[in-house]
VEXNU-517605 format. One record per residue: residue number from 0; x, y, z of N, C-alpha, C in turn. Coordinates in Angstrom, 1 decimal, decimal comma, padded with zeros to 4 digits, m for minus. Layout:
<sites>
NUM | X | Y | Z | X | Y | Z | X | Y | Z
...
</sites>
This chain:
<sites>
0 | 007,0 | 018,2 | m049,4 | 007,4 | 017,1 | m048,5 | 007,3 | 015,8 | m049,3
1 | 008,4 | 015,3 | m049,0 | 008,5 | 013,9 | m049,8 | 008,9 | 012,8 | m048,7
2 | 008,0 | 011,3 | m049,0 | 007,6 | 010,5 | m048,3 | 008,9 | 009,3 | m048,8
3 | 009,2 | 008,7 | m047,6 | 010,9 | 008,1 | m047,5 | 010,4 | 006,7 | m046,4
4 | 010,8 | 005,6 | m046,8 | 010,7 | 004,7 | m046,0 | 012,2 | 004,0 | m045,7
5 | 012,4 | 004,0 | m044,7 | 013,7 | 003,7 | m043,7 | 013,6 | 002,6 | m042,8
6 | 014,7 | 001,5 | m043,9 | 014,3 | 000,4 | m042,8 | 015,7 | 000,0 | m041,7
7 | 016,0 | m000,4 | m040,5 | 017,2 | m000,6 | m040,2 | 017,2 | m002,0 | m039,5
8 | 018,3 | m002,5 | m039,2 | 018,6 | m003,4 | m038,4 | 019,6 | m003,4 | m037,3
9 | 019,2 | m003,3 | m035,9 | 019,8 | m003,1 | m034,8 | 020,2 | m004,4 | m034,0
10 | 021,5 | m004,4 | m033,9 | 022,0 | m005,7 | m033,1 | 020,9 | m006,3 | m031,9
11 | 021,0 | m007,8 | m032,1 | 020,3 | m008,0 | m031,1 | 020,7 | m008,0 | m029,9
12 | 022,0 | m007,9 | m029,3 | 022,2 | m007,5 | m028,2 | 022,2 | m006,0 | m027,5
13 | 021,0 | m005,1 | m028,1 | 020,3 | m004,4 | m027,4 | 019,1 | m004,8 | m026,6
14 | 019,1 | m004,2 | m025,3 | 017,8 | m004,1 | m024,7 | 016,6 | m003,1 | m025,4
15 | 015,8 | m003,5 | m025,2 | 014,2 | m003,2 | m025,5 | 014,1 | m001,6 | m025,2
16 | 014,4 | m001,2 | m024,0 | 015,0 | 000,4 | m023,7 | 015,6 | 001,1 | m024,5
17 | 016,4 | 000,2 | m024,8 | 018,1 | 001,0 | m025,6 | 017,2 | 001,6 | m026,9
18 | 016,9 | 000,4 | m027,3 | 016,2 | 000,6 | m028,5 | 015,0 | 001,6 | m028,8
19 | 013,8 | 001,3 | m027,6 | 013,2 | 002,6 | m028,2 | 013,8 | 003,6 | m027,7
20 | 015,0 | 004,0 | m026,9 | 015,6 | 005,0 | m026,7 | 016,0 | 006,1 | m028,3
21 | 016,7 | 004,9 | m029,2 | 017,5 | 005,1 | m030,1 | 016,3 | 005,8 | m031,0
22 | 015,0 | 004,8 | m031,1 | 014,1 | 005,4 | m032,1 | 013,0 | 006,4 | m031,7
23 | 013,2 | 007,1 | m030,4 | 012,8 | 008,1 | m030,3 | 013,9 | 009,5 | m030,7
24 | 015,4 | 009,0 | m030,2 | 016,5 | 009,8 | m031,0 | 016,0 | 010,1 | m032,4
25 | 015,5 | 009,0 | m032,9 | 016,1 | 009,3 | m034,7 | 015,2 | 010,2 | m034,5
26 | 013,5 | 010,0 | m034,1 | 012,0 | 010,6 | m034,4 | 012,7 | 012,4 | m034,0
27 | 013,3 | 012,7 | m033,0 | 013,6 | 013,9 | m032,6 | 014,5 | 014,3 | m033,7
28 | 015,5 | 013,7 | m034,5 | 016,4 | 014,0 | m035,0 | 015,3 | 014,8 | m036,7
29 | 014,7 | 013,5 | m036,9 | 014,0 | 014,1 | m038,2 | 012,9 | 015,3 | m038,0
30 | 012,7 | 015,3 | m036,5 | 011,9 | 016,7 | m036,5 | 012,3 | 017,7 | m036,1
31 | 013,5 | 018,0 | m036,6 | 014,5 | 018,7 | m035,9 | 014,8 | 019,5 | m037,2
32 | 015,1 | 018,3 | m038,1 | 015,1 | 018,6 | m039,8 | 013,7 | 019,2 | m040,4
33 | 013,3 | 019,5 | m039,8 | 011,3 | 019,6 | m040,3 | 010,5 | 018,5 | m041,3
34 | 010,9 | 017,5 | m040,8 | 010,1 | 016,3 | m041,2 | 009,1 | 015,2 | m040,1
35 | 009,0 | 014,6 | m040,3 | 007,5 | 014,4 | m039,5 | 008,1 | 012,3 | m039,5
36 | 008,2 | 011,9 | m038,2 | 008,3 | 010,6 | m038,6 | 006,0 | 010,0 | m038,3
37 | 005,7 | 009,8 | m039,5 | 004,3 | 009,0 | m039,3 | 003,9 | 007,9 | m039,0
38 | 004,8 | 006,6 | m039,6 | 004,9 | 005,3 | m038,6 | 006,3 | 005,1 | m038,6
39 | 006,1 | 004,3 | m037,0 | 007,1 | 003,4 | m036,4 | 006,6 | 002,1 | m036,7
40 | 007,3 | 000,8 | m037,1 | 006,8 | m000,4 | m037,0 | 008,0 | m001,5 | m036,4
41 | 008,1 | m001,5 | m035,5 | 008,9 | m002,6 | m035,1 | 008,6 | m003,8 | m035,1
42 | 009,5 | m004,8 | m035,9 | 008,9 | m005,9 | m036,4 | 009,7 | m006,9 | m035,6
43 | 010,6 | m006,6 | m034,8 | 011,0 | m007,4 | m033,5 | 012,2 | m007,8 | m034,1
44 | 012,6 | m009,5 | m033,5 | 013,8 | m010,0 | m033,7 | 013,6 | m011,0 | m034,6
45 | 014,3 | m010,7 | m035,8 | 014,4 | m012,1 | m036,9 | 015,7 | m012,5 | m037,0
46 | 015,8 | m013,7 | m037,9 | 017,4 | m013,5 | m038,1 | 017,4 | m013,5 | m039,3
47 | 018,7 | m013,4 | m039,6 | 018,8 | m012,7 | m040,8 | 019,3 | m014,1 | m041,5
48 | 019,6 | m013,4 | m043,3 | 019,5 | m014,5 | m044,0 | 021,2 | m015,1 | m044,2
49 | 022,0 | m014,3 | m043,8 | 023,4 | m014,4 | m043,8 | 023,9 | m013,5 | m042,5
50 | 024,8 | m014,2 | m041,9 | 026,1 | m013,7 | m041,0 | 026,4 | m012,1 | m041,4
51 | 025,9 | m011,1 | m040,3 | 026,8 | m009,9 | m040,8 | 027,4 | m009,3 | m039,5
52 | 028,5 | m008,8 | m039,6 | 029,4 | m008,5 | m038,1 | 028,9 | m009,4 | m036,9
53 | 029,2 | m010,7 | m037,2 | 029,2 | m011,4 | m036,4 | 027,8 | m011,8 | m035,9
54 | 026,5 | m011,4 | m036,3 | 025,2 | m011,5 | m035,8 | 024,5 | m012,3 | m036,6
55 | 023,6 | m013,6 | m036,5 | 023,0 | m014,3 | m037,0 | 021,3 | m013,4 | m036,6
56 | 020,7 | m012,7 | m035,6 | 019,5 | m011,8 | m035,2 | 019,6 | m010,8 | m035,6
57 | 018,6 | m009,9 | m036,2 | 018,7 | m008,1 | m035,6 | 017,4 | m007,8 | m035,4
58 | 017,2 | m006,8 | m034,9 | 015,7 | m006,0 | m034,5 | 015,4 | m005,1 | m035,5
59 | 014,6 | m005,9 | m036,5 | 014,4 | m004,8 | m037,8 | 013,3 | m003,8 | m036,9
60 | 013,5 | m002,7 | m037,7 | 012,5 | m001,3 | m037,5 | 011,9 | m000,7 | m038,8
61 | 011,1 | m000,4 | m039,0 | 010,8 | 000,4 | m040,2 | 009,6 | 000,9 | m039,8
62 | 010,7 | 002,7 | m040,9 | 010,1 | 004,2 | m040,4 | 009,4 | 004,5 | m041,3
63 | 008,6 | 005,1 | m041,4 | 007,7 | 006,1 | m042,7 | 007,8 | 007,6 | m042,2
64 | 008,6 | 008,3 | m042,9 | 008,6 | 009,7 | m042,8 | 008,3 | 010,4 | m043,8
65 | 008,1 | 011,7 | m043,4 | 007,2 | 013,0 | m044,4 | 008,3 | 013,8 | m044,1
66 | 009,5 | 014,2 | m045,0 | 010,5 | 015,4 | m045,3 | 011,1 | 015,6 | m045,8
67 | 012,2 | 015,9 | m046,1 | 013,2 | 016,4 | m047,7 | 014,1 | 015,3 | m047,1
68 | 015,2 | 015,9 | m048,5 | 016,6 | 014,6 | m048,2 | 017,8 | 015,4 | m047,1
69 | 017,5 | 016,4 | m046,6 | 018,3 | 017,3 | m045,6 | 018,4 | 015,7 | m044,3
70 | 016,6 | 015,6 | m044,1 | 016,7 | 015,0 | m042,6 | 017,3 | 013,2 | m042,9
71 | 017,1 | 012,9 | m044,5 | 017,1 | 011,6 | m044,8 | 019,0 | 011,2 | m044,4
72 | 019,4 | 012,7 | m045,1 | 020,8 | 012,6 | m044,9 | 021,4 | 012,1 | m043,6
73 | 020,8 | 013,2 | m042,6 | 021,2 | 013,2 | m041,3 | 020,8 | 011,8 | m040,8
74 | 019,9 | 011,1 | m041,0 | 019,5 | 009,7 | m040,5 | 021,0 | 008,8 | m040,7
75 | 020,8 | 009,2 | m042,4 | 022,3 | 007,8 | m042,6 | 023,1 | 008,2 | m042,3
76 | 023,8 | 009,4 | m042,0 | 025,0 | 009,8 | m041,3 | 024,6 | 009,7 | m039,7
77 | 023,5 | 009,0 | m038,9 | 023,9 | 008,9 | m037,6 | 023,8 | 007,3 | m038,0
78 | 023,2 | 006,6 | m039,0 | 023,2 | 005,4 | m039,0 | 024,5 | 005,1 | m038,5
79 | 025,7 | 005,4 | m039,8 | 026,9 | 004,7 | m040,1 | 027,8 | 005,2 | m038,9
80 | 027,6 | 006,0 | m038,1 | 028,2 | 005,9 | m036,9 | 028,0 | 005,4 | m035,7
81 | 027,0 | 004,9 | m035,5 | 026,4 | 004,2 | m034,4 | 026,4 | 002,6 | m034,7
82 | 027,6 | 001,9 | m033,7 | 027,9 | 000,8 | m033,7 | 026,9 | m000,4 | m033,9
83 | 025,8 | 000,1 | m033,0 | 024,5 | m001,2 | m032,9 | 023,7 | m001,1 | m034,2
84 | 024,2 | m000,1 | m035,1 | 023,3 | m000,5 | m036,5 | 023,7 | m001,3 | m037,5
85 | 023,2 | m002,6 | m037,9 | 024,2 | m003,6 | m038,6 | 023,5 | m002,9 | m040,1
86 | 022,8 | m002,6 | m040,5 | 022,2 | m002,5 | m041,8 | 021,1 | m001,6 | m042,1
87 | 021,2 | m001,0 | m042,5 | 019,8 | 000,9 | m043,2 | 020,0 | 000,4 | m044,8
88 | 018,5 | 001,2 | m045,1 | 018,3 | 001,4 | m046,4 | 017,3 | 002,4 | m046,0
89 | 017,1 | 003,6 | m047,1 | 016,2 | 004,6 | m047,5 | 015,9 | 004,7 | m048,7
90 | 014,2 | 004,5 | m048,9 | 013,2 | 004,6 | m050,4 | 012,5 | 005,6 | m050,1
91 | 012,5 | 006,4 | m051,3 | 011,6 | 007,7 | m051,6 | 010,7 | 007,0 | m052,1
92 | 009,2 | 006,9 | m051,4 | 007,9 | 006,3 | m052,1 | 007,3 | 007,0 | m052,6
93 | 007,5 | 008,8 | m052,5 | 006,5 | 009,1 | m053,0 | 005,8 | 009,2 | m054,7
94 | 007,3 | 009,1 | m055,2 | 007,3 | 008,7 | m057,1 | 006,2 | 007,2 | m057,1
95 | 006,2 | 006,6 | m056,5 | 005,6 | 005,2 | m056,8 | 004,0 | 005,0 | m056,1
96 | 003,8 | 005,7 | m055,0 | 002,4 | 006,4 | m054,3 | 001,9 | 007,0 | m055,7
97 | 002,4 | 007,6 | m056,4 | 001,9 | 008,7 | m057,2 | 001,6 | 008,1 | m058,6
98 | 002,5 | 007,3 | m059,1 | 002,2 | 006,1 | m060,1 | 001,0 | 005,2 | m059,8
99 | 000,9 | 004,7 | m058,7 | 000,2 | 003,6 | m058,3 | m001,2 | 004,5 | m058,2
100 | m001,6 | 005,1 | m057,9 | m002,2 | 006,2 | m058,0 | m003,3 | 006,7 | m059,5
101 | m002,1 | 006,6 | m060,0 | m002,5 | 007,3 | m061,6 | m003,0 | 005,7 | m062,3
102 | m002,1 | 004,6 | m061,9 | m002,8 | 003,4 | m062,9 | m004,3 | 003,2 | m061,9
103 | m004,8 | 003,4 | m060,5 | m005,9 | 003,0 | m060,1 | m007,3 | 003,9 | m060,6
104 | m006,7 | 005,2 | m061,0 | m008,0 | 006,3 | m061,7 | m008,2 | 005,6 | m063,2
105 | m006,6 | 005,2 | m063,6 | m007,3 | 004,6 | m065,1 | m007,8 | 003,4 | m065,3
106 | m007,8 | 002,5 | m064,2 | m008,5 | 001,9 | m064,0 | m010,3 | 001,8 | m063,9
107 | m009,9 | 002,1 | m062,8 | m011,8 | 003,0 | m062,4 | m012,3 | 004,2 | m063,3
108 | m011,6 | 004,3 | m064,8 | m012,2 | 005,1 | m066,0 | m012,5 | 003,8 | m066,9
109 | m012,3 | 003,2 | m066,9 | m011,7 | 001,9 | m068,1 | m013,5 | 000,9 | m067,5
110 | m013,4 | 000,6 | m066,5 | m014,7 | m000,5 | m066,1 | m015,5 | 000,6 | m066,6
111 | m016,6 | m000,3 | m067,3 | m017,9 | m000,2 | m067,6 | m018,7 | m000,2 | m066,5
112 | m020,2 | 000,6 | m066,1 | m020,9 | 000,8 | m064,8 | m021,5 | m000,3 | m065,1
113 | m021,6 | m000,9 | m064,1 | m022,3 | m002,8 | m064,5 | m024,2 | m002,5 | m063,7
114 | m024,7 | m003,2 | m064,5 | m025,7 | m003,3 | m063,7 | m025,8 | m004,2 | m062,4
115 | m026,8 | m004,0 | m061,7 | m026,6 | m004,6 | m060,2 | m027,3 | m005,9 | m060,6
116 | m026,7 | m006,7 | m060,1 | m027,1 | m008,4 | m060,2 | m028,2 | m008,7 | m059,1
117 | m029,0 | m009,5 | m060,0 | m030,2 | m010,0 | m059,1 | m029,8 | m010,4 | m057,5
118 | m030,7 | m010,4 | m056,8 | m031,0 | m010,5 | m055,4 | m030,9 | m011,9 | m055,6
119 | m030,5 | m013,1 | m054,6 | m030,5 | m014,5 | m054,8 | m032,0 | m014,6 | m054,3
120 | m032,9 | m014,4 | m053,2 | m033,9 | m014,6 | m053,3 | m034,7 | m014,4 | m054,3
121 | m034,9 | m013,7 | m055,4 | m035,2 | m013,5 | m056,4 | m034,9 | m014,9 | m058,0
122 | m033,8 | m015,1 | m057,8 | m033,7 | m016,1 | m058,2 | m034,6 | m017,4 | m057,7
123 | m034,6 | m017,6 | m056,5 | m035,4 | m018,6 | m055,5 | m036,6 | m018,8 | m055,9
124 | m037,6 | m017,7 | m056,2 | m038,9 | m017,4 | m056,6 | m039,0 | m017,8 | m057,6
125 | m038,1 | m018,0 | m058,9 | m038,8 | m017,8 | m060,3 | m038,9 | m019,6 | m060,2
126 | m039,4 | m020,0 | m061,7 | m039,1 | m021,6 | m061,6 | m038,2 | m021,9 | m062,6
127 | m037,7 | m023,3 | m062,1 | m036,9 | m023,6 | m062,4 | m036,8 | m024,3 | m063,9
128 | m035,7 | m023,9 | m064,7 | m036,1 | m024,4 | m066,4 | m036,1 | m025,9 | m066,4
129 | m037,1 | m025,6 | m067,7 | m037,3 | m026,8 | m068,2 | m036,4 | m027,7 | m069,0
130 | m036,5 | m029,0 | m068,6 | m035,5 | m030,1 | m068,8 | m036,3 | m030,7 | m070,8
131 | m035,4 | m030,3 | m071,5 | m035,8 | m030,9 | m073,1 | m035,3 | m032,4 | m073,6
</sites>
C-alpha cells in the first residue's frame, strides 16, 4: 500500500451537502479500489490566487489515502469529468515519509547522550562567585 495525498478544488457555488455528498462518493469510490481514504481535511472556502473558469473562490479539500495507483487513477478520471472540480493534484508521499524517516534515525545516531543539566534550584543553593 502506498500513501497519496489528493488535493482538489470544488466550485464555490456548491452547497455544503453537495459537497460532502461528492467526498463521501470519492471515499466509496477508493474503497471500492481497495484503498482506505484516512483523512478528510476540508479547509473551507478560499480564494484562489488567479481567475480559473470564471471563479475567484473554491472549497479546497485534501485527502490522505492508503492504496495503489489503480484507485488514484479512478479519482482523476472522475475528477476531470465532474464539472464542479476546478483543480486536483495527486502526491505519492510515501518515498518522502520514508526519507524523512531515514534522515531522523541518523540523526538520533549522530547526538552524543548529554548529561542531565543541573536542577535550577540547585544552582540557587550554591554561592555566588567571587567578584576579583
Amino acid at each position: 500500500m502506498r500513501n497519496y495525498e489528493v488535493v482538489f478544488i470544488a466550485a464555490p457555488t456548491l452547497t455544503s451537502e453537495e459537497l460532502d455528498g461528492f467526498i463521501n462518493h470519492i471515499q466509496t469510490v477508493v474503497e471500492s479500489k481497495n484503498g482506505k481514504v484516512v483523512k478528510v481535511d476540508n479547509w473551507g472556502k478560499k480564494s484562489l490566487a488567479y481567475k480559473i473558469k470564471r471563479f475567484r473562490e473554491g472549497y479546497y479539500i485534501v485527502l490522505s489515502i492508503e492504496g495503489d495507483g489503480g484507485a488514484i487513477a479512478e479519482l482523476e478520471r472522475r475528477f476531470r469529468v465532474t464539472d464542479y472540480i476546478i483543480r486536483f493534484i495527486s502526491v505519492r508521499i510515501d518515498e518522502d515519509l520514508k526519507r524523512s524517516e531515514k534522515i531522523k534515525s541518523a540523526r538520533r545516531r549522530k547526538i552524543p547522550k548529554q548529561t542531565p543539566a543541573p536542577f535550577p534550584e540547585d544552582e540557587q543553593n550554591q554561592a555566588p562567585p567571587l567578584a576579583l
